[in-house]
Backbone of each chain as ProteinMPNN parsed JSONL, in Angstrom:
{"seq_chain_A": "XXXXXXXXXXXXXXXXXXXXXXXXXXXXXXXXXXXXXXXXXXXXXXXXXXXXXXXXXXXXXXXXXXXXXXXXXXXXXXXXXXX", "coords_chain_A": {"N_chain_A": [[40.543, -49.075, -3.12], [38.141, -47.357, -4.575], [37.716, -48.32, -8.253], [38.217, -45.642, -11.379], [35.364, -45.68, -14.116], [35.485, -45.626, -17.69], [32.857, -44.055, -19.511], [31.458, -45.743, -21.823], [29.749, -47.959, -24.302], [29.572, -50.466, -23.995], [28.467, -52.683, -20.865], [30.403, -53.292, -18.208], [30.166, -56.131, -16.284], [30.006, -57.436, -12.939], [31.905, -59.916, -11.426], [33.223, -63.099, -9.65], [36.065, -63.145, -7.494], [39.593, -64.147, -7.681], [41.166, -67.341, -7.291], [39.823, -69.298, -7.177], [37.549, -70.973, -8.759], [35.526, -73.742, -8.833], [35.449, -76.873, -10.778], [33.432, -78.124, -11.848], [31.728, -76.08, -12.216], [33.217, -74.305, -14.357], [32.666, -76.695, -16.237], [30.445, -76.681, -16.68], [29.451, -73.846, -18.031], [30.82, -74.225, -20.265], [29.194, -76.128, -21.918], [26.739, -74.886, -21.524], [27.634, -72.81, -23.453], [27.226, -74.191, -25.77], [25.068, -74.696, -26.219], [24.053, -72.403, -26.625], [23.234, -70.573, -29.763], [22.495, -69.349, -33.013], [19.549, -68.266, -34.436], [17.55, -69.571, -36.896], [16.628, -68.112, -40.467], [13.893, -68.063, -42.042], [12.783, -69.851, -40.169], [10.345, -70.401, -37.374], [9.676, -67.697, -35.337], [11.126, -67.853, -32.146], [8.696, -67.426, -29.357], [8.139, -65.352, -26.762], [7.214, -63.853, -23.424], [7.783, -60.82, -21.896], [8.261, -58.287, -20.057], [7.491, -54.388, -20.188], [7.452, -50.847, -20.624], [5.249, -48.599, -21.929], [4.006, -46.372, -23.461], [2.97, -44.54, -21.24], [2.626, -46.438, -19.634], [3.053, -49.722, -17.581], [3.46, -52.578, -19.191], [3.087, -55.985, -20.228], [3.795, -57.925, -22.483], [3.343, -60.036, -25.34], [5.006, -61.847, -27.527], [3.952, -63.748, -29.775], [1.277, -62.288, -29.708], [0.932, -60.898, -31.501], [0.506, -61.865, -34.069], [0.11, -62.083, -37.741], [0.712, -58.97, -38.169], [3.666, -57.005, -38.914], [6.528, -57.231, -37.395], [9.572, -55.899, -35.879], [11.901, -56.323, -33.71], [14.041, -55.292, -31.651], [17.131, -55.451, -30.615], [19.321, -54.132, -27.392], [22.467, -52.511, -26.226], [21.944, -51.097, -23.715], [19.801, -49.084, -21.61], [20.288, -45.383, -21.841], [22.95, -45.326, -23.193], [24.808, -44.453, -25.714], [24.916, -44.576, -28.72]], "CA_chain_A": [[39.902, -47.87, -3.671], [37.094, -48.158, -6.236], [38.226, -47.775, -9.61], [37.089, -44.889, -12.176], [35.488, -46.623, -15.568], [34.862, -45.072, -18.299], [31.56, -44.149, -20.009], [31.095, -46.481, -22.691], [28.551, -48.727, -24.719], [29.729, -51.884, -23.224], [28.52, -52.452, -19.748], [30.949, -54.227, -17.132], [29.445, -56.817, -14.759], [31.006, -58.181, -11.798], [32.068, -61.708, -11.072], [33.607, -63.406, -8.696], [37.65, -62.75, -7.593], [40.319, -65.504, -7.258], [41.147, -68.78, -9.099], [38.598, -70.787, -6.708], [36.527, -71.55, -9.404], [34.735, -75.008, -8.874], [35.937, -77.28, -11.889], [31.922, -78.386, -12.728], [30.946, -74.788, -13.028], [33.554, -74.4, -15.439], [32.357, -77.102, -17.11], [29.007, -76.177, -16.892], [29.797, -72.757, -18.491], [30.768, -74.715, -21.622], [27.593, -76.712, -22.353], [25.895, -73.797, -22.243], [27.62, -72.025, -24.36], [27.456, -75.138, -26.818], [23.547, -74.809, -26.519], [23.454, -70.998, -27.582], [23.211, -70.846, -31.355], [21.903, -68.122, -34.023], [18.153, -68.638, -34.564], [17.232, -69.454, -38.628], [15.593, -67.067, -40.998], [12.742, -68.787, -42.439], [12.031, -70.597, -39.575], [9.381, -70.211, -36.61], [10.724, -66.883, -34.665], [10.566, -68.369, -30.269], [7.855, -66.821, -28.457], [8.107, -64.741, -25.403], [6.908, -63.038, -23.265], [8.445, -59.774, -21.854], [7.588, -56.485, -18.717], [7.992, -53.46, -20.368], [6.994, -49.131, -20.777], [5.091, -47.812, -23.291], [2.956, -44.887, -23.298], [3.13, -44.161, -19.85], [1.837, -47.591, -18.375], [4.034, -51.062, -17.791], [2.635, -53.568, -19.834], [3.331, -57.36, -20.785], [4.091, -57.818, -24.567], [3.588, -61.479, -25.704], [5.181, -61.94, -29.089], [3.193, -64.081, -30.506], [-0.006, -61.409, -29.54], [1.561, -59.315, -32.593], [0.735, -62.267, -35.303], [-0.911, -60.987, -38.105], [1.514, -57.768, -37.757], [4.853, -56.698, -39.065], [7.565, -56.885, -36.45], [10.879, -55.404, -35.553], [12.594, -56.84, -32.691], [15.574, -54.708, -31.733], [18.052, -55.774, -29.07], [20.812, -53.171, -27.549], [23.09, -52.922, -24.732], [21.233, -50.722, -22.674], [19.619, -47.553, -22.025], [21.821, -44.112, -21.6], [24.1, -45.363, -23.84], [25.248, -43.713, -26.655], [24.584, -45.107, -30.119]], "C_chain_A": [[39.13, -48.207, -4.948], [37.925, -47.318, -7.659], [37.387, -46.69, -10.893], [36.82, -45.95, -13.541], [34.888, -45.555, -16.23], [33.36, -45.255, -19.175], [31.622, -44.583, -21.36], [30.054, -47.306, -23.02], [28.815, -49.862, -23.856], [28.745, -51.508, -21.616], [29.092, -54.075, -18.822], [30.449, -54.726, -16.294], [30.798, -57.843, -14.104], [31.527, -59.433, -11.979], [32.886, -61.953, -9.338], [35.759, -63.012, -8.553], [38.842, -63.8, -7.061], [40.139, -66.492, -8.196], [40.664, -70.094, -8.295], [37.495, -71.131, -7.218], [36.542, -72.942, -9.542], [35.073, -75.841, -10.343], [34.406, -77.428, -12.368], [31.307, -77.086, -12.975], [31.529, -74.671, -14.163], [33.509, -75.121, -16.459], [30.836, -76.782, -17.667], [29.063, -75.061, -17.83], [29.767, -73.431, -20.313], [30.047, -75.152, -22.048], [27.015, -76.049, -22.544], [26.686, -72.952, -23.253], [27.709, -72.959, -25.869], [26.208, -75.225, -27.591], [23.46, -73.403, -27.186], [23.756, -71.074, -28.81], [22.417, -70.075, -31.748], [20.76, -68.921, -34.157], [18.462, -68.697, -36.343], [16.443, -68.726, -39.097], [15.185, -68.404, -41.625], [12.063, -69.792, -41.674], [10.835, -69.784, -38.329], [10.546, -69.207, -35.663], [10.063, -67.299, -32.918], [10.055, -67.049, -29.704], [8.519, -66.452, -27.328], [7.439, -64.027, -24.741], [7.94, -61.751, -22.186], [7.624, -58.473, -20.875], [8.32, -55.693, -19.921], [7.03, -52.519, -20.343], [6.36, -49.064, -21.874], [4.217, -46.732, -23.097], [2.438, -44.487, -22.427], [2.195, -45.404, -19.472], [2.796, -48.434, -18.884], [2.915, -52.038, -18.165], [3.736, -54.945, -20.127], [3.473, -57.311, -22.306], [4.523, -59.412, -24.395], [4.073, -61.453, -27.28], [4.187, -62.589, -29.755], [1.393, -63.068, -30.496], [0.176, -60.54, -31.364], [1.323, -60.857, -34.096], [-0.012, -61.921, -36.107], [-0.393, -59.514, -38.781], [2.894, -58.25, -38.449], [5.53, -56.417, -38.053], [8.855, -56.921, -36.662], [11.17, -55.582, -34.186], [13.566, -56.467, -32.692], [16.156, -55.045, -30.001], [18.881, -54.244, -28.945], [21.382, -53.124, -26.49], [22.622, -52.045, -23.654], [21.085, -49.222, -23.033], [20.734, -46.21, -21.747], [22.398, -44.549, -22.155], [23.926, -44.019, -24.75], [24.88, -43.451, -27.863], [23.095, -45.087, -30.168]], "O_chain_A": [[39.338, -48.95, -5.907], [38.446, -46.222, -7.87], [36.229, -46.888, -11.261], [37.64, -46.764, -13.967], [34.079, -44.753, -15.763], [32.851, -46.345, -19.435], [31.873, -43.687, -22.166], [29.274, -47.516, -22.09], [28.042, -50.051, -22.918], [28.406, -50.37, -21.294], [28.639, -55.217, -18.742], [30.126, -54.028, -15.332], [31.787, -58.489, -14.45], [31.403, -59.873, -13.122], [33.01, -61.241, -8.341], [36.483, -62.698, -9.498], [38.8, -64.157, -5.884], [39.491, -66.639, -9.232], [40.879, -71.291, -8.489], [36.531, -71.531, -6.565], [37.402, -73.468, -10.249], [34.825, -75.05, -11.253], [34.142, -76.778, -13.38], [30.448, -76.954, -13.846], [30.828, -74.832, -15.162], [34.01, -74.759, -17.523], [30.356, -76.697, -18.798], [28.497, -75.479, -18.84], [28.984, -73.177, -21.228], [29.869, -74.561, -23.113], [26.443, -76.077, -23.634], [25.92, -72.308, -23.97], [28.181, -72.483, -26.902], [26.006, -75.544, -28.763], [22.828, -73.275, -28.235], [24.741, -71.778, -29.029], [21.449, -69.879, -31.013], [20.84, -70.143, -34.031], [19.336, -68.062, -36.933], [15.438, -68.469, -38.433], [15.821, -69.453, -41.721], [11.122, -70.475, -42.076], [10.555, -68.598, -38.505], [11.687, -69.523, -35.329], [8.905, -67.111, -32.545], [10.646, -65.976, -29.585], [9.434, -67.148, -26.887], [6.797, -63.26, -25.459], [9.005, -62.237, -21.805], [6.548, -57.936, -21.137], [9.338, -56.065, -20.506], [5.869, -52.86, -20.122], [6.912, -49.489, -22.888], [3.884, -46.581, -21.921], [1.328, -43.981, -22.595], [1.062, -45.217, -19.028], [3.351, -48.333, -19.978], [1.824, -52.23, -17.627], [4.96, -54.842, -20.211], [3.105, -56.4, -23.048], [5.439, -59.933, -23.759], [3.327, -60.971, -28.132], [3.452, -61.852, -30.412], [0.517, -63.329, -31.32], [-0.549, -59.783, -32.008], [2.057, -60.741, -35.077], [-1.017, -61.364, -35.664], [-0.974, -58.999, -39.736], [3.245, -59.423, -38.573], [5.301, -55.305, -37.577], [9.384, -57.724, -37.43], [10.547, -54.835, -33.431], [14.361, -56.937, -33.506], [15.753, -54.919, -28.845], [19.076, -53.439, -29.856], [20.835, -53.745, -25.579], [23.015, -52.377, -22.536], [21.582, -48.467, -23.869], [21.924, -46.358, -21.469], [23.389, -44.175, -21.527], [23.249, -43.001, -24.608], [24.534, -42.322, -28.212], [22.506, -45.462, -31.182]]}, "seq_chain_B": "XXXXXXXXXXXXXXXXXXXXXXXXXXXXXXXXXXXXXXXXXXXXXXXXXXXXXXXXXXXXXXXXXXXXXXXXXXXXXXXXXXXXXXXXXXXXXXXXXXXXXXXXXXXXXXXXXXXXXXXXXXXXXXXXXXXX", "coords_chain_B": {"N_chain_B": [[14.446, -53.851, -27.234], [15.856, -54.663, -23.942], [18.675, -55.659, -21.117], [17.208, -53.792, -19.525], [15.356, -52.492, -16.766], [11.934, -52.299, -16.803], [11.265, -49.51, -15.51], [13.615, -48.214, -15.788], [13.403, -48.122, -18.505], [10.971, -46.545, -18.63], [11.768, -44.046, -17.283], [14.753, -43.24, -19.236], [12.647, -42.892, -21.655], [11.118, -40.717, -20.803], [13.016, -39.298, -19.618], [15.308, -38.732, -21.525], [14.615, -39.521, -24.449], [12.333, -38.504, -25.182], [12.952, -36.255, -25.986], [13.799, -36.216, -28.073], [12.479, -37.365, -29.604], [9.024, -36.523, -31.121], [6.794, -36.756, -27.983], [7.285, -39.27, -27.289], [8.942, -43.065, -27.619], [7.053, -44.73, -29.457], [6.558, -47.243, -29.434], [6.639, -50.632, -27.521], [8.845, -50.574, -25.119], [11.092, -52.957, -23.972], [11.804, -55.267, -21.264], [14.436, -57.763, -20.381], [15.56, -58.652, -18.077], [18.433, -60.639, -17.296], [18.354, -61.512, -19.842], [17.277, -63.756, -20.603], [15.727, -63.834, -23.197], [17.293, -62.898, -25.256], [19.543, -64.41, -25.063], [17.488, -66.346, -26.063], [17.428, -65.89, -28.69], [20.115, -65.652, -29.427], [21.471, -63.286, -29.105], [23.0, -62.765, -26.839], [25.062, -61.327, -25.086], [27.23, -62.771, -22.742], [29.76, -62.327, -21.174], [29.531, -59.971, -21.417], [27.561, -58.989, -20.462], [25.194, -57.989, -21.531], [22.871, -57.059, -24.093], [23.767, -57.76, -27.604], [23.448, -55.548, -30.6], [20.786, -56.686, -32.059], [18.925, -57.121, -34.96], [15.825, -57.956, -35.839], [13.773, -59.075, -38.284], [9.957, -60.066, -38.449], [7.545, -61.922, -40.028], [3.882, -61.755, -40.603], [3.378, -64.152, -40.201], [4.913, -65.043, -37.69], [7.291, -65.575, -38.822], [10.407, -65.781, -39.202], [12.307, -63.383, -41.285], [14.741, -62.055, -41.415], [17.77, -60.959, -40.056], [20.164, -58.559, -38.495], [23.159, -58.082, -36.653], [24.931, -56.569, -34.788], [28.025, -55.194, -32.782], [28.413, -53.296, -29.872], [29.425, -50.734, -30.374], [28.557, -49.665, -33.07], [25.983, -47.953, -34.493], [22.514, -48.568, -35.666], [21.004, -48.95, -39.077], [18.468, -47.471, -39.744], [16.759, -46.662, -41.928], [17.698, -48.718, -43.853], [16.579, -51.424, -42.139], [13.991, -50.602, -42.747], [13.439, -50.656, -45.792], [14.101, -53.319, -46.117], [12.115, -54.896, -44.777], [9.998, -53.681, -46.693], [10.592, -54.986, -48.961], [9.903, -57.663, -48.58], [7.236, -57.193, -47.842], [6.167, -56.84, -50.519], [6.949, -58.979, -52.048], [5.389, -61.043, -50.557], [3.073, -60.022, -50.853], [2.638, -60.406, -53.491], [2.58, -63.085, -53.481], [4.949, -64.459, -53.748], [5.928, -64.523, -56.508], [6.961, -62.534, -57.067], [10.373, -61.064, -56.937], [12.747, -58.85, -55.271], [15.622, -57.564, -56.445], [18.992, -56.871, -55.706], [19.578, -53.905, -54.014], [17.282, -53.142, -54.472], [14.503, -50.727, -54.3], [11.24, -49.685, -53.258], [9.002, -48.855, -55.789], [11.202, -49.069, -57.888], [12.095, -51.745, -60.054], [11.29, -55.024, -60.209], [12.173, -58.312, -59.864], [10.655, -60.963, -61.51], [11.1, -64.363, -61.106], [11.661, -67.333, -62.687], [11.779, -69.586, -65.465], [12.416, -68.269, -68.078], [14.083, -66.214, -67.232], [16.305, -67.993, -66.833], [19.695, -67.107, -66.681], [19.795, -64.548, -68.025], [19.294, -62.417, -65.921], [21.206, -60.556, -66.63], [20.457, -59.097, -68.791], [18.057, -57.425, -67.756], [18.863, -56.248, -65.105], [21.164, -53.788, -63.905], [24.306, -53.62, -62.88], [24.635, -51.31, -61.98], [22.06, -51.078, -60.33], [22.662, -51.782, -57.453], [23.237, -49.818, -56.291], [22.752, -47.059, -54.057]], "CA_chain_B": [[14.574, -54.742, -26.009], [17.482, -54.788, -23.342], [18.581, -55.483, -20.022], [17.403, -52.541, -18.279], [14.183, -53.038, -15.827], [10.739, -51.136, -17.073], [11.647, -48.405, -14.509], [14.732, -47.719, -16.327], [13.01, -47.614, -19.919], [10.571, -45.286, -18.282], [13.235, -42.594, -16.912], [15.389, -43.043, -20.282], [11.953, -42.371, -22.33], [11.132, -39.775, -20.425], [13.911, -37.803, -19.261], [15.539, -38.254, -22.979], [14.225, -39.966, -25.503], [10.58, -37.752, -25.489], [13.734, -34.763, -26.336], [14.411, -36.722, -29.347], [11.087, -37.933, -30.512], [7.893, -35.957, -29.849], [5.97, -37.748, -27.363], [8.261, -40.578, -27.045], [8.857, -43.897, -27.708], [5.627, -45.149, -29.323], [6.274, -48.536, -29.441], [6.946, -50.716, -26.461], [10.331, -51.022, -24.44], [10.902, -54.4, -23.102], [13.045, -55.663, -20.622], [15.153, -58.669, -20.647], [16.682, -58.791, -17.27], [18.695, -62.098, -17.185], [19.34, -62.262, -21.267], [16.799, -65.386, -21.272], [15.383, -63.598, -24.163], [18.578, -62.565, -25.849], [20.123, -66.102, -25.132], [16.717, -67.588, -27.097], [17.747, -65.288, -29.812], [21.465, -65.681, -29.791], [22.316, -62.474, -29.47], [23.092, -62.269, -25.5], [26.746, -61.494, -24.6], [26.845, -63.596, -21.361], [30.605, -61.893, -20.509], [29.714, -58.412, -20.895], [25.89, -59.23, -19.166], [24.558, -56.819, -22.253], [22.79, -57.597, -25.104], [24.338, -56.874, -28.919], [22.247, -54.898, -31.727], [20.499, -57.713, -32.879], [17.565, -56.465, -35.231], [14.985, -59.217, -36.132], [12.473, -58.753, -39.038], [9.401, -61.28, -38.44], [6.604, -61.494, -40.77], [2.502, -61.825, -39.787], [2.972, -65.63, -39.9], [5.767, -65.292, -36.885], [8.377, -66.031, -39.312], [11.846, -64.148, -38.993], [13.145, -63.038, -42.744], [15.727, -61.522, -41.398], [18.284, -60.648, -39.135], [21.248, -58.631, -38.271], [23.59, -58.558, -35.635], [25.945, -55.703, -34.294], [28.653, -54.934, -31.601], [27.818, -51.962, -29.462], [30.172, -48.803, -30.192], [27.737, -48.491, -34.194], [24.743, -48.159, -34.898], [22.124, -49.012, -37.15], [21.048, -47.911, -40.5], [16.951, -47.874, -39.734], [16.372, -46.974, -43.67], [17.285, -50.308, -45.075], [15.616, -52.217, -42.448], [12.614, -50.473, -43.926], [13.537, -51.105, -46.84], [13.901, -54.685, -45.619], [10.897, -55.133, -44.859], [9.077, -52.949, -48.023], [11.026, -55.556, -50.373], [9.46, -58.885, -48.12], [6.218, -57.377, -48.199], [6.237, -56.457, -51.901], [7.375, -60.379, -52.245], [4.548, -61.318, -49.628], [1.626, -59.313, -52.062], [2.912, -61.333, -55.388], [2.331, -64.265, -53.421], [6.394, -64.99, -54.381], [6.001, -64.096, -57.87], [8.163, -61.643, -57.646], [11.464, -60.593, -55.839], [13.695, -58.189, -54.742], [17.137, -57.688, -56.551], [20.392, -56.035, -55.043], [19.102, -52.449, -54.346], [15.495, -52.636, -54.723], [13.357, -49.997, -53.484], [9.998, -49.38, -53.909], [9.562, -48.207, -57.309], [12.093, -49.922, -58.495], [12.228, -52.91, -60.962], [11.753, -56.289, -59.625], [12.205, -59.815, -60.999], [9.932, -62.511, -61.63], [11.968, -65.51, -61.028], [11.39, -68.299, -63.877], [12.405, -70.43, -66.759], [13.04, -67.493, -69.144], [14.792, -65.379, -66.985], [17.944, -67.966, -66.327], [21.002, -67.095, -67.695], [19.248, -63.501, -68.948], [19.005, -61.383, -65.587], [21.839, -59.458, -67.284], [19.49, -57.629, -69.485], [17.061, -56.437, -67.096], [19.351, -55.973, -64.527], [22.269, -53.643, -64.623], [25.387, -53.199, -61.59], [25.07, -49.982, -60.856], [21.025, -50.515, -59.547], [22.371, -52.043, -56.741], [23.538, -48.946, -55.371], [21.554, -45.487, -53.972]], "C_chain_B": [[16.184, -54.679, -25.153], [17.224, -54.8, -21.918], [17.918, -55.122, -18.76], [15.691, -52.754, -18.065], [13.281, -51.803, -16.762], [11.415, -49.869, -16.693], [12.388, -47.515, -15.224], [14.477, -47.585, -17.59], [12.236, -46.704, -19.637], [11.441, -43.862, -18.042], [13.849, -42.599, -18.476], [14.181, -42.297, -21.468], [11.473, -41.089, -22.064], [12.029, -38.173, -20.017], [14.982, -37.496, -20.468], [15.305, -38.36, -24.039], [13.264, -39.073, -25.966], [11.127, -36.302, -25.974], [13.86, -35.318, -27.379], [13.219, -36.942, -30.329], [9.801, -37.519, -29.755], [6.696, -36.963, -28.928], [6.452, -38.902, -27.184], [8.405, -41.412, -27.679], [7.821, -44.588, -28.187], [5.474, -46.425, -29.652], [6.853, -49.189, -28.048], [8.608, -51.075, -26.208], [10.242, -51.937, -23.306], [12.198, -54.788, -23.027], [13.331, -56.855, -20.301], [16.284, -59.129, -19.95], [17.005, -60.487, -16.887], [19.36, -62.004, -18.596], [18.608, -63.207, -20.944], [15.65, -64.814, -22.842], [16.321, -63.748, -25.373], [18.898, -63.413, -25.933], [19.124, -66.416, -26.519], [16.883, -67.422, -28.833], [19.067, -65.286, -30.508], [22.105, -64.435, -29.929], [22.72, -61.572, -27.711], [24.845, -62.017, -25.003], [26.711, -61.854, -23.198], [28.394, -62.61, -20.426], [30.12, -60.652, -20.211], [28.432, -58.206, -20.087], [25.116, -58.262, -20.189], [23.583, -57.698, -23.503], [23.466, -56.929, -26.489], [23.245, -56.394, -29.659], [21.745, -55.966, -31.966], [18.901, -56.566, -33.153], [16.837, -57.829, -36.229], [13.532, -58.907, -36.985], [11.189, -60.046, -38.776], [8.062, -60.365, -38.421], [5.061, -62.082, -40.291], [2.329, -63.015, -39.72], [3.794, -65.755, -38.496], [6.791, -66.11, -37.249], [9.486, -65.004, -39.535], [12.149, -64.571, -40.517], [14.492, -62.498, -42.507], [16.608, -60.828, -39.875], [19.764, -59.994, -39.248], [21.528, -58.252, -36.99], [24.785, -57.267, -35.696], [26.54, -55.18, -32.964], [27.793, -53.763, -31.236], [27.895, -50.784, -30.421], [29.171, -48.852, -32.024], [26.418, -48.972, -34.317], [24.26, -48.501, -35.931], [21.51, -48.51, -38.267], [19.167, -48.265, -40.712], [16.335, -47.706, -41.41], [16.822, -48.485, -44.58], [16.548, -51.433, -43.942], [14.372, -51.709, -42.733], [12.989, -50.813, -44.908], [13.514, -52.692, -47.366], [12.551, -55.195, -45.736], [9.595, -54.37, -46.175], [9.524, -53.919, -48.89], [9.957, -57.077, -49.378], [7.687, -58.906, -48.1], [5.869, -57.039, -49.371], [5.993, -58.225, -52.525], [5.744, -61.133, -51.802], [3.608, -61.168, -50.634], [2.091, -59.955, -52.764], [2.823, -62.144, -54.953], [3.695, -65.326, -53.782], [6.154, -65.209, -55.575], [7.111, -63.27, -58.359], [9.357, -61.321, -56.663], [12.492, -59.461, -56.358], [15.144, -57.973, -55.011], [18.134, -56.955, -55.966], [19.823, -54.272, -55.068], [18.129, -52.129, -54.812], [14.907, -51.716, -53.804], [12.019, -49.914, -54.064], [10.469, -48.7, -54.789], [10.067, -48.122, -58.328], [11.753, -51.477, -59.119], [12.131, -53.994, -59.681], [11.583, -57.296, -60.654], [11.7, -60.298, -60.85], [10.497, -63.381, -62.551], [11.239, -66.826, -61.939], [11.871, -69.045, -65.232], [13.113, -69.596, -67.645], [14.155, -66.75, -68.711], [16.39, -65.806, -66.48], [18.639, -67.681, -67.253], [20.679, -65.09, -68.502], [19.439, -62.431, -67.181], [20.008, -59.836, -65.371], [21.457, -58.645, -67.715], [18.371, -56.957, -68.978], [17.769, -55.871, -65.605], [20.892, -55.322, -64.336], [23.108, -53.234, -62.937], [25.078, -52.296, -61.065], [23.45, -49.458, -59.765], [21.337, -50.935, -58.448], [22.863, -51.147, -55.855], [22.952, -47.577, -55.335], [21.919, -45.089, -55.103]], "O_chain_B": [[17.306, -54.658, -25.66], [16.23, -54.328, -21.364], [17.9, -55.604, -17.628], [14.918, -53.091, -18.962], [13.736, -50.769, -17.25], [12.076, -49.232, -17.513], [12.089, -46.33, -15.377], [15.305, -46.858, -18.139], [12.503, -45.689, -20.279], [11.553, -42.87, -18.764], [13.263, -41.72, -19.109], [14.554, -41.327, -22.128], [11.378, -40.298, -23.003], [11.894, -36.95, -20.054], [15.506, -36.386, -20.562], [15.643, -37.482, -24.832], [13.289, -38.807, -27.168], [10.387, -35.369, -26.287], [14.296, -34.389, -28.06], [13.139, -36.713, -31.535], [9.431, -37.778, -28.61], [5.908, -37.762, -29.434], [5.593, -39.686, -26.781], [8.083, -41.077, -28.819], [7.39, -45.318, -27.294], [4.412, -46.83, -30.124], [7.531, -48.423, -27.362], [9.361, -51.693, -26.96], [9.671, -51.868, -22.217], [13.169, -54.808, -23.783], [12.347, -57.36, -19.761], [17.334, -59.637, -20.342], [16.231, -61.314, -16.406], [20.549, -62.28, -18.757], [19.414, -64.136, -20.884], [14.881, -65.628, -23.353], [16.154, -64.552, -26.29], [18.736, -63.805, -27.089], [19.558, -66.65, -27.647], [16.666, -68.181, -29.778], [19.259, -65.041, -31.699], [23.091, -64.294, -30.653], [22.73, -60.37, -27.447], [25.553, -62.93, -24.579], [26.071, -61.105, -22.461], [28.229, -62.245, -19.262], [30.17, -60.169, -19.08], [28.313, -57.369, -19.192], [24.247, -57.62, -19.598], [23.71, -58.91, -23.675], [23.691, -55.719, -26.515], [22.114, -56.798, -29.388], [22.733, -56.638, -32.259], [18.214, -55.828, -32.446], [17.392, -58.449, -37.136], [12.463, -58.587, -36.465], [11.668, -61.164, -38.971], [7.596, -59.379, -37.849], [5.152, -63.006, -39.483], [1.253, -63.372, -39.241], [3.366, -66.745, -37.902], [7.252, -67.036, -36.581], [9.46, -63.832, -39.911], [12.225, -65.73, -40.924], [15.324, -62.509, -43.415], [16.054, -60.337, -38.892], [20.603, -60.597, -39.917], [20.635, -58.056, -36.166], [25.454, -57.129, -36.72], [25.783, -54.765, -32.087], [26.841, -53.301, -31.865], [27.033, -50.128, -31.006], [29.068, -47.665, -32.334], [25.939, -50.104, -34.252], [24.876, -48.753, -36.966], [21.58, -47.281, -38.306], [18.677, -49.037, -41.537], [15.594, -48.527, -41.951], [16.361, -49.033, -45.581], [15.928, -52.349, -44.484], [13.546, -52.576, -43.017], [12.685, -52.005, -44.872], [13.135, -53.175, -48.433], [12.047, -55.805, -46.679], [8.432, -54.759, -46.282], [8.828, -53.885, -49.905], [9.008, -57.32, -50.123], [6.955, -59.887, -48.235], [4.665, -56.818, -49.245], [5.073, -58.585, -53.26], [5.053, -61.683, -52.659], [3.303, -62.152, -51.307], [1.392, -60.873, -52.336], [2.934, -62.941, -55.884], [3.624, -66.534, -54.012], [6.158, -66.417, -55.816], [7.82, -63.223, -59.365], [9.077, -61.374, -55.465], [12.903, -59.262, -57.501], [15.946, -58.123, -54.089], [17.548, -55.917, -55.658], [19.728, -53.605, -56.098], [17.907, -51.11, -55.466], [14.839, -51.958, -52.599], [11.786, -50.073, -55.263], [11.551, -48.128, -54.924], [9.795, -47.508, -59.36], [11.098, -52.259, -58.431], [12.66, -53.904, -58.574], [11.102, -57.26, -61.787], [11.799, -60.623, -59.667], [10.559, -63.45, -63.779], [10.096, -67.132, -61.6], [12.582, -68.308, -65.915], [14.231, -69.921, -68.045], [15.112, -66.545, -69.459], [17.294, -65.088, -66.052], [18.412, -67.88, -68.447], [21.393, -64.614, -69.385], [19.891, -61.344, -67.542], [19.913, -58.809, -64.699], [21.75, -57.487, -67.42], [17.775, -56.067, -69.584], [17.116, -55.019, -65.002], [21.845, -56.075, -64.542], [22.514, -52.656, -62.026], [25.118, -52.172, -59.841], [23.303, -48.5, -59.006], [20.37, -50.689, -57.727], [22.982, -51.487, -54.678], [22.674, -46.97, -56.369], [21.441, -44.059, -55.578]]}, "name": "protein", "num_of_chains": 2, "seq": "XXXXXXXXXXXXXXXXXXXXXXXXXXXXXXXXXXXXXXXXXXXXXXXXXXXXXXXXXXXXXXXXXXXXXXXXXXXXXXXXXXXXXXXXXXXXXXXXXXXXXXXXXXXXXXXXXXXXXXXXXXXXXXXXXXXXXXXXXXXXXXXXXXXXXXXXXXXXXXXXXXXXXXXXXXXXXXXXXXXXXXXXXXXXXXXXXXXXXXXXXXXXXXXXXXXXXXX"}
């Protein structure tokens, strides 16, 4: 029976079920998380580019298009939330 | 920026956001399905598949001044990063002449950093400006 969850900021993603996880994924798993690391202030902020909405049409947004410009780059855990 | 496909920043801008703010959203909402953005930024939660608050000031050279970083369940306090950014471009115009002490706002006192002023920014600076 599916389970109820509650409505919260977080959002739960799946995985897999059982303890037949592959030993090199699990190592794999760790390397990457050895490579993620906080970006530096004062250094060069990494380019992207990015699909998104804005004023009723889907557009591309290259960061670096915006140099020149004051930017605010806000992350969040998704839309319909709460906060 | 987050997760959620165009589609889904459309519907959210539309069916609530444009109740909140007239005419909507007027800057763009960009999506970041995967977190290979979020990852490049460090602020991707890979367990929960979300991204965290991360808010990223970066100035017309494409240099970040600043950054913070918050769980979900609070939000954020959009008056200081303006204020954030009003003290970096204040800094920016003086050409770094001048800066920004604990509780600067426009309007407010700033320091120009220099020979005379070590050991002294006791007397132009007093505790209680660094708070509203």
């Amino acid at each position: 029976m599916p389970e109820e969850l509650s409505a919260g900021c977080a959002r739960p993603a799946g995985g897999p079920v059982g303890e037949n996880i592959d030993a090199s994924m699990e190592k794999n798993k760790d390397v990457r998380k050895e490579e993620m690391k906080m970006i530096q202030v004062g250094k060069k902020a990494p380019d992207f580019t990015a699909p998104g909405y804005h004023e009723g049409k889907f557009v591309n947004v290259k960061l670096s298009d915006y140099l020149g410009k004051w930017v605010i780059l806000c992350f969040y855990p998704g839309d319909f939330t709460f906060v | 920026m987050s997760i959620d496909t165009k589609f889904v920043h459309k519907m959210w801008n539309d069916q609530e956001l444009s109740k909140m703010v007239e005419g909507g959203i007027p800057f763009p909402m960009l999506s970041d399905a995967g977190g290979k953005v979020g990852t490049l930024y460090g602020i991707y939660d890979e367990d929960a598949g979300v991204e965290t608050r991360g808010r990223f000031i970066i100035d017309p050279d494409g240099i970040v001044q600043a950054y913070e970083v918050l769980t979900p369940p609070v939000g954020r306090n959009v008056s200081e990063a303006l204020r954030q950014i009003q003290g970096y471009q204040m800094v920016r115009e003086s050409k770094g002449t001048e800066a920004a002490p604990s509780g600067w706002r426009p309007g407010k006192m700033t320091l120009k950093p220099g020979v005379d002023l070590v050991g002294k920014v006791w007397t132009v600076w007093k505790t209680e400006m660094a708070f509203d």
